[in-house]
C-alpha positions in Angstrom: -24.4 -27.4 16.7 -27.5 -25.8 15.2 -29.1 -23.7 18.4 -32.5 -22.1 18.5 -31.2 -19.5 20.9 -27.7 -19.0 19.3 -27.7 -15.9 17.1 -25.4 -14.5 15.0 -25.2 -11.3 13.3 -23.0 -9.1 11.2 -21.7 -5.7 11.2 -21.2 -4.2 8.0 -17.2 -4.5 8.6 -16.5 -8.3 7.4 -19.7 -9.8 6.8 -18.0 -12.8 4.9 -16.0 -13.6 8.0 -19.5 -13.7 9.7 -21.0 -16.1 7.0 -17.7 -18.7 7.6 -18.5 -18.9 11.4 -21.8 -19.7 10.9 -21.5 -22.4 8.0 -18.6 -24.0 10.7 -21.5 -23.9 13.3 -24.3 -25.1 11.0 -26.2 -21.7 12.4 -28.1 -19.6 9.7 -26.6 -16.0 9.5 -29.2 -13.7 11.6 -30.9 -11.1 9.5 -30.4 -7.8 10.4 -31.0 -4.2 8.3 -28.2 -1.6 8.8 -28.4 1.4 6.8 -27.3 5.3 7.0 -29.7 8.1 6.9 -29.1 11.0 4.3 -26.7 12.6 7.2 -24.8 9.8 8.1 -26.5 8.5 11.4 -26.8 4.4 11.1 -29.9 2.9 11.4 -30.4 -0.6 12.5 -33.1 -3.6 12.5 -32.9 -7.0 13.5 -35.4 -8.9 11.1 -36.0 -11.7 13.5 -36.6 -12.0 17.5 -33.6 -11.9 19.7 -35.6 -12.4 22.8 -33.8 -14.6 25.6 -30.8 -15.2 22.8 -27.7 -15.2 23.0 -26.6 -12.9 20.4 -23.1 -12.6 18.4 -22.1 -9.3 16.9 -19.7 -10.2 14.9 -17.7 -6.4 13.7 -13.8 -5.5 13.1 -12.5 -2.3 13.7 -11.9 -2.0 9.6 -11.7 1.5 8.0 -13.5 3.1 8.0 -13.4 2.8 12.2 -15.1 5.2 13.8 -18.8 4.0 11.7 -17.6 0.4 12.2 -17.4 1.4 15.8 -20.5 3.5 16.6 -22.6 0.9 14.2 -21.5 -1.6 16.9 -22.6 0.6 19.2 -26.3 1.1 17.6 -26.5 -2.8 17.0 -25.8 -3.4 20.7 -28.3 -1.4 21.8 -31.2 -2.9 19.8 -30.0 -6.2 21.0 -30.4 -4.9 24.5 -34.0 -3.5 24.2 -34.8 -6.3 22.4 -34.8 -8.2 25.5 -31.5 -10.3 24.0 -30.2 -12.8 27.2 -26.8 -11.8 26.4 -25.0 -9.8 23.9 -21.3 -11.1 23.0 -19.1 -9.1 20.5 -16.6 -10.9 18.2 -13.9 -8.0 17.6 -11.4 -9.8 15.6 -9.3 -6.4 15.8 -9.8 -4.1 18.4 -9.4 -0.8 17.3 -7.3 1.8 19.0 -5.5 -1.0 20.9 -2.3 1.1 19.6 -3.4 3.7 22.3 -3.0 1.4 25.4 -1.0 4.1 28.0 0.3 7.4 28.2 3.0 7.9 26.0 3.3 11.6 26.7 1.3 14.3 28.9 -2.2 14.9 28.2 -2.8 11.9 25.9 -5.4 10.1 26.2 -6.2 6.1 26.5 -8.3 5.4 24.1 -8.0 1.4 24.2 -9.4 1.8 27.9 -12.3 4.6 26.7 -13.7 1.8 23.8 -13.9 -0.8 26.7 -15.8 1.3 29.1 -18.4 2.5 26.0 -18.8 -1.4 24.9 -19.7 -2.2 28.4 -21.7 0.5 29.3 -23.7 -0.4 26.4 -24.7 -3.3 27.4 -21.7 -5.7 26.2 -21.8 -9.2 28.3 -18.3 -10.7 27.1 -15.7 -9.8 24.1 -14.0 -12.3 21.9 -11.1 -10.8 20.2 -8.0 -11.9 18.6 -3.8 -11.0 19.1 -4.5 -7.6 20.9 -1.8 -5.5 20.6 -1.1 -5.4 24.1 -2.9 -8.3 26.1 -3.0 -5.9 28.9 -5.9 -4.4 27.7 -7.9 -7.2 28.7 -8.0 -5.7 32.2 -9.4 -2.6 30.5 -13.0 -5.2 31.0 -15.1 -5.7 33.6 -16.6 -8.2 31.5 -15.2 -11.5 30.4 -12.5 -11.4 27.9 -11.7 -14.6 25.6 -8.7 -13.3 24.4 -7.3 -16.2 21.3 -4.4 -16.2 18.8 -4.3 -17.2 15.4 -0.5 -17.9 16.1 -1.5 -21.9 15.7 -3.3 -21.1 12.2 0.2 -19.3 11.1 2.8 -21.4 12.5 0.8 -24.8 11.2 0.8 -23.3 7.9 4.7 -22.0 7.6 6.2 -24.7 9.5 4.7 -26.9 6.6 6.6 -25.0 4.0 9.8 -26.6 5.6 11.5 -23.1 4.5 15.3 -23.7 4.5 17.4 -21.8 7.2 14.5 -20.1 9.0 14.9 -17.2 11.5 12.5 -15.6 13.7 12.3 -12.1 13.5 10.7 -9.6 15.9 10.3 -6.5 15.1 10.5 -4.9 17.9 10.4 -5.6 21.8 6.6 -6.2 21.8 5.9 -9.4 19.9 8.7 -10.8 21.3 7.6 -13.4 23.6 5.2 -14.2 20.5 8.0 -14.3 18.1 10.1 -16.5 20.7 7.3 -19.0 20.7 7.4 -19.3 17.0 10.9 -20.1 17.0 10.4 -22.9 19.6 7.5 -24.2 17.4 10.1 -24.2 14.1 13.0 -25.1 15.9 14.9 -22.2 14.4 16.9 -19.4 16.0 15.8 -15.8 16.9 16.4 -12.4 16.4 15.1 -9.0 17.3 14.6 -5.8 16.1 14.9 -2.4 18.0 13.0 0.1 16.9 12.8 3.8 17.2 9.7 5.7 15.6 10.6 9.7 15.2 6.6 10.0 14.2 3.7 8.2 13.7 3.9 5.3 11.4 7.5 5.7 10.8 10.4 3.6 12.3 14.2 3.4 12.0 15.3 -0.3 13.0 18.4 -2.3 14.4 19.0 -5.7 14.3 20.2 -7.6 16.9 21.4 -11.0 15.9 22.9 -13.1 13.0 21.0 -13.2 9.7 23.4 -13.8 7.3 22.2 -16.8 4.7 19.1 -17.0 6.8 15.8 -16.6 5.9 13.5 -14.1 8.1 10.3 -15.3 9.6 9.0 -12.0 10.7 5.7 -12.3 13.0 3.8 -9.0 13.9 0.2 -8.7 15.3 -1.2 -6.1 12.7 0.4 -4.2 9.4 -1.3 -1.0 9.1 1.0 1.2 6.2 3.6 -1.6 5.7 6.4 1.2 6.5 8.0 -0.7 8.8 8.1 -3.8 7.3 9.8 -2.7 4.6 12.4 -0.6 6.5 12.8 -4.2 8.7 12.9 -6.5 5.5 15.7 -4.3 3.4 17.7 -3.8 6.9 17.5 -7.6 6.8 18.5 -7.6 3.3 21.5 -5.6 3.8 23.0 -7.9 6.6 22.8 -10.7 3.7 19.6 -12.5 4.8 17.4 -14.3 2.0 14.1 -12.8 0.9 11.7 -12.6 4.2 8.1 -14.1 4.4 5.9 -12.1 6.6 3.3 -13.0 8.8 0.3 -11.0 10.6 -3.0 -11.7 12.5 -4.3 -8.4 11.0 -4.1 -6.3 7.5 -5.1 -2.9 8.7 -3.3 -1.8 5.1 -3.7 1.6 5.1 -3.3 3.8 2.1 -0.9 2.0 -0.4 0.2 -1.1 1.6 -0.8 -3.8 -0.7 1.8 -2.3 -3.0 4.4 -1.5 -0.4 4.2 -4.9 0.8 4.3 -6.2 -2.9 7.9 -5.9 -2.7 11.1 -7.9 -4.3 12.8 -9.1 -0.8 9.3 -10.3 0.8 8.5 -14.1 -0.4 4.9 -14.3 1.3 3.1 -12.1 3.5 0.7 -14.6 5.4 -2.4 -12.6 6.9 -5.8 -14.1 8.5 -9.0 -13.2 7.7 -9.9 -11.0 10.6 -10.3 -8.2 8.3 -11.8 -7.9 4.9 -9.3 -7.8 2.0 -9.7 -7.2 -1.8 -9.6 -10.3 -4.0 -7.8 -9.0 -6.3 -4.3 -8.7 -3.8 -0.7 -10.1 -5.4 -0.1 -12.7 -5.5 2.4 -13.3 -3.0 -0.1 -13.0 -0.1 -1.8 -15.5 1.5 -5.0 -15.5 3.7 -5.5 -17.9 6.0 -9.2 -18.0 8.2 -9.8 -17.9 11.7 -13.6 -18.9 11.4 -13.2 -22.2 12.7 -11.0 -20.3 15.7 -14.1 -18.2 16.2 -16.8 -21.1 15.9 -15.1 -23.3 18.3 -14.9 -20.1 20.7 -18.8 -19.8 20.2 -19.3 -23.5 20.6 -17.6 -23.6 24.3 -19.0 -20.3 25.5 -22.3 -21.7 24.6 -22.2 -25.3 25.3 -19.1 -24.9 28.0 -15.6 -26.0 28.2 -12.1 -24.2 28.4 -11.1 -21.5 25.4 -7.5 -22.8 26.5 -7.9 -25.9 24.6 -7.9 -24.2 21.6 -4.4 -23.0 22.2 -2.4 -26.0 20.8 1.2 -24.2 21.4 -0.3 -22.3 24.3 -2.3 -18.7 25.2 -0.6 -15.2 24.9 
């Protein structure tokens, strides 16, 4: 759907993600210059006019963040003053989407504080994927196509035909997501409750029969892979089979790719939506949500309904 007035640029954060949308939409990638001063401060260029475009940023919240973040910021801005018709981030992960409400006094929201900065910048809409908490939609006074790469996973596992599946959530909040999985395979359901004494750590229950099953566990991100591990030897204990895991995003922090390299997971299926090394084990298995994104672009631009892209329905 080549486009004189479509343009599409990338952030520093997953630039090959960027290069896969555009070959799906037959687009050239837009040329742009970002580069850091000998302080630190991020300098920006678009190489080529913008002027009464629609422009695509495309930039994950990947480590390191906070320059992803503000370099989204600086690239948002030069799209503004120069004169771009609108300016429409792709944010694959949103960052501090952890950070949604008030947990205890005098903590901030942070989710809600990045949405006010990306509008007040001069953002016109935000595509995003498997927010932690869809609420934060509302944190936008600007459209929100919020998508799931739940159809990408669930096509992909379900034609495994794993023997004696179980869906597993691992805890209260990705269970409506993990229910739907479950429909989709036909399989039974169980749940995790989960209690975290501190900040990335968890101690788990499991409520529901395991025993001679084999775990489908379905979570939105895996930052340290702590809790997975706690949840898939918990599993292992109750006499389930080894557990594939599955995850829109690998935030990874620190030594996850070797955590997660463990003896009772099978698979851990992960997307795209953030960069990975290629040199992971071989036991995970990225899947890619460019043609998700694409078609997203191609109905925004061209009209049409983002809910046809849901095959097993929204979130």
């Amino acid at each position: 759907m080549y486009s004189e007035t479509l343009k599409i640029f990338a952030g520093s954060s997953n630039p090959r993600l960027a290069q896969r949308i555009c070959e799906e939409l037959d687009q050239p990638l837009g040329k742009i210059k970002l580069s850091r001063f000998k302080n630190g401060e991020i300098y920006c260029l678009y190489e080529e006019s913008v002027r009464n475009c629609d422009v695509f940023l495309v930039q994950t919240f990947s480590h390191p963040i906070n320059d992803h973040f503000v370099e989204l910021l600086v690239m948002i801005d030069a799209a503004k003053r120069a004169s771009a018709r609108t300016i429409n981030l792709v944010i694959p992960y949103y960052g501090y989407s952890r950070q949604e409400r008030k947990e205890a006094p005098r903590e901030p929201i942070s989710a809600k504080m990045v949405a006010d900065i990306l509008t007040t910048m001069g953002a016109n809409r935000v595509i995003t994927i498997d927010l932690h908490a869809p609420a934060i939609q509302g944190f936008f006074n600007i459209p929100v196509d919020h998508l799931t790469a739940l159809d990408v996973i669930s096509d992909y596992i379900r034609a495994k035909n794993i023997p004696n599946p179980i869906v597993v959530s691992p805890d209260a909040g990705r269970a409506k997501t993990a229910e739907m999985l479950a429909n989709i395979l036909d399989a039974p359901f169980a749940i995790m409750i989960k209690k975290r004494p501190a900040h990335n750590e968890a101690v788990v229950h499991i409520i529901g029969e395991v025993e001679g099953q084999t775990p489908i566990i379905i979570e939105d991100m895996i930052d340290t892979g702590t809790t997975i591990v706690n949840v898939v030897e918990g599993l292992k204990e109750k006499g389930a089979n080894n557990a594939y895991i599955l995850a829109t995003h690998p935030v990874f922090s620190g030594p996850a790719l070797q955590r997660l390299d463990h003896p009772n997971i099978e698979e851990v299926v992960i997307t795209d939506s953030m960069p990975i090394a290629d040199d992971h084990p071989n036991r995970f298995k990225v899947l890619s949500i460019a043609p998700l994104l694409s078609n997203a672009i191609r109905i925004i631009i061209q009209g049409g309904s983002i809910s046809s892209l849901f095959k097993y329905g929204g979130i």
